[in-house]
Each structure stands twice: as C-alpha cells, then as structure tokens.
C-alpha positions in Angstrom: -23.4 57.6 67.4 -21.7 58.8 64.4 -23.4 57.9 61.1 -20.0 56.5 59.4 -20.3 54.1 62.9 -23.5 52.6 61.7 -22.9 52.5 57.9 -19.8 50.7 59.1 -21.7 48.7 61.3 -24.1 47.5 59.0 -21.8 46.5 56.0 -20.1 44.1 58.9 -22.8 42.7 59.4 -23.9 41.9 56.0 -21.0 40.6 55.0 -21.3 38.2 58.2 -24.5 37.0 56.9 -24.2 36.4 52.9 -20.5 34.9 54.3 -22.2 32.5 56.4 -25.5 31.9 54.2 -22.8 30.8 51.0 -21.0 28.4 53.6 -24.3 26.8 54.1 -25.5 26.5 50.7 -22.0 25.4 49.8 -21.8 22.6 52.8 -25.4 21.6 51.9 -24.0 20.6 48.7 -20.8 19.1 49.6 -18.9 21.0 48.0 -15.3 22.6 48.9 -14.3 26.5 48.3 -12.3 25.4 45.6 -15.5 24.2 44.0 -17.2 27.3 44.5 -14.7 29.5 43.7 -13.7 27.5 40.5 -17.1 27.8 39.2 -17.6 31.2 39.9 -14.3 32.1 38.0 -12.4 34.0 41.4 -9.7 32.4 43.4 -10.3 30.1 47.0 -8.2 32.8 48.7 -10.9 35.8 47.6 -13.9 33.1 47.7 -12.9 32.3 51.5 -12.4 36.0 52.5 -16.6 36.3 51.4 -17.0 33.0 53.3 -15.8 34.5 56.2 -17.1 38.2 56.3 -14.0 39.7 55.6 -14.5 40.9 51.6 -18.4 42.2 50.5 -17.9 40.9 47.2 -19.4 42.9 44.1 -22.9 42.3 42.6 -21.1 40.7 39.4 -18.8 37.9 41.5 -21.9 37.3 44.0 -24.1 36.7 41.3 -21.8 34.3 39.7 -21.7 32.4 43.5 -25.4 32.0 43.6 -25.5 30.7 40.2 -22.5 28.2 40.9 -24.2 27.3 44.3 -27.4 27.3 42.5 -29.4 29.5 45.2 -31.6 32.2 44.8 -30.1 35.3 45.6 -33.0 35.9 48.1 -31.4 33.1 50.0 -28.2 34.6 50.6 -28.7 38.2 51.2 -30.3 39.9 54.5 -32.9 42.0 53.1 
C-alpha cells in the first residue's frame, strides 16, 4: 500500500473522530452549530464541515472550539 494511501487514510479518519467528538460535546450541551460556531468566531457552514469530517480545522480554530465547548482538548482528539 502506498504511503500517501495511509497518510490519507489516517487524516480521514481523524477528522471523523474530532467531527464526531465536537457533535457530542456540543449536543451534550444543547447547543446548535450556530452556537458553536458563533463563539468560536468561524461561520456554521465551516463549523458544520468539522462536524462532519469533511474540513480538519487548524490548531488555532480547534482550540477556539474546545474553549467555546469548554472541553479539554484531550477529549476531542484521537491520540
């Protein structure tokens, strides 16, 4: 298996999990994506696109998503 397969691989699947750990802090919470996105200064559309895997967002916007959650980052990412 080529190497640029599993780096590929591997983002995917991070992205899948830090998407689906925000959702849960976020649900846990009550809270809407408009919330989270509003506190964590991006846009629903970009916020949504982490939710669902699609975006890995960059250190600086995910740390302002755990702080608006109010998580530890521990809790969100896979490693």
């Amino acid at each position: 298996m080529p190497i640029w397969y599993i780096i590929i691989y591997m983002q995917d699947r991070t992205s899948i999990h830090i998407g689906r750990q925000l959702q849960q802090a976020r649900r846990r919470q009550n809270l809407t994506q408009a919330d989270v996105a509003k506190l964590a200064g991006t846009t629903v559309n970009h916020y949504a696109k982490i939710e669902r895997g699609e975006v890995v967002p960059s250190l600086k916007t995910l740390a302002k998503i755990v702080k608006a959650l109010g998580v530890k980052s521990s809790d969100v990412l896979p490693f």
